[in-house]
Residue, then its C-alpha position, 0 to 999 in steps of 0.5 A: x487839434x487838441x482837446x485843450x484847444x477846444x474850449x473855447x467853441x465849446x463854451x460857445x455852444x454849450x452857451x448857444x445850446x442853453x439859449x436856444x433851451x431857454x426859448x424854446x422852454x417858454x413853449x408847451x414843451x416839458x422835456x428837454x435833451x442837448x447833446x454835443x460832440x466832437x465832429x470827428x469822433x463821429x466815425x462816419x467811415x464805419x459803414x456799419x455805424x452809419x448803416x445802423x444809426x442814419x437812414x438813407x435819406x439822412x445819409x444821402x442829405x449828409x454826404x451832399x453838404x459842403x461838410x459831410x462829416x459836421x452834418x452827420x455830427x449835427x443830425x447824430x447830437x439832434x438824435x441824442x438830444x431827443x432821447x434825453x428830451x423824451x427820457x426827461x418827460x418824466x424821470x421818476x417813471x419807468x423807463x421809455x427807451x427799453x433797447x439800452x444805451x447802445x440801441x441803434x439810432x436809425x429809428x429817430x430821423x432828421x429831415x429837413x423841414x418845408x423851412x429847411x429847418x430840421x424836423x423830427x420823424x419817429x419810426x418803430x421803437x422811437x415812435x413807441x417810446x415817444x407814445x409811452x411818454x406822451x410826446x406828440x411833438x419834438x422840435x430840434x436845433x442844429x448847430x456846428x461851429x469848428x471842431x464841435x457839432x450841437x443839437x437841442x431837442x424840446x419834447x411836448 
C-alpha cells in the first residue's frame, strides 16, 4: 500500500485524535500529546528495538492480540502521546525529558486497566520527568484503523 493511498484513514484518525482532545480537555488536564504512525514502520522484528522500548509485560499483551504488530504500533503512539502531553505542561520551561529525542521508551508502560482501558504506569526517568512537571496523573486513547495506529495522552 502506498503512502498516498492512506490519506484517507489518516484524515479519520487525526479527526478522531482531535475529538477525543477535545473531551478529554474539558478535564483537569493541562498537557496535551498525540501521536500517530504508520503500523508498519514499527519495526517490531528488531529485538533490540522492542527490548528497549516495551516491557514484558506490554511485549507479552502485544503478541497475544489477534494484531501484534497494531498493538505494539498503538502502545508505542500512546508512549509518544504522553512525552508531548508532559513536554506541553508547560513549554516556556526547562525542559523535563533530559534523555534526548532518541531516549528509550520503556520506562513509560501501557497496561491494560480494570476496564481493559489503557493506563499510564511511569518508572525511573519517566516517573522523574513526570514529578518535575507536576503531573500526577495521564490518561491516554488508543485507537487503530488500516494502515495507521494513534494514541492521545491528557496530562494533569
Amino acid at each position: 500500500m502506498d503512502r498516498d493511498s492512506l490519506e484517507g484513514p489518516k484524515y479519520a484518525l487525526e479527526h478522531l485524535a482531535l475529538q477525543q482532545a477535545k473531551e478529554l480537555a474539558q478535564s483537569t488536564a493541562v498537557g496535551v500529546g498525540v501521536d500517530i504512525e504508520l503500523i508498519q514502520d514499527i519495526n517490531i522484528e528488531n529485538d533490540t528495538f522492542v527490548e528497549r522500548n516495551f516491557t514484558l509485560a506490554e511485549q507479552a499483551y502485544c503478541r497475544g492480540r489477534p494484531n501484534p504488530h497494531a498493538s505494539f504500533a498503538g502502545k508505542w503512539c500512546a508512549k509518544e502521546a504522553v512525552v508531548k502531553a508532559v513536554s506541553s505542561l508547560h513549554p516556556d520551561r526547562e525542559k523535563v525529558w533530559v534523555q534526548g529525542d532518541a531516549a528509550p521508551l520503556i520506562d513509560i508502560e501501557i497496561v491494560a486497566g480494570q476496564s481493559g482501558a489503557p493506563e499510564v504506569v511511569l518508572h525511573g526517568d519517566a516517573k522523574d520527568a513526570a514529578a518535575k512537571a507536576g503531573v500526577s496523573r495521564i490518561r491516554v486513547s488508543i485507537s487503530h484503523i488500516d494502515s495507521f495506529a494513534i494514541a492521545t495522552a491528557l496530562a494533569s
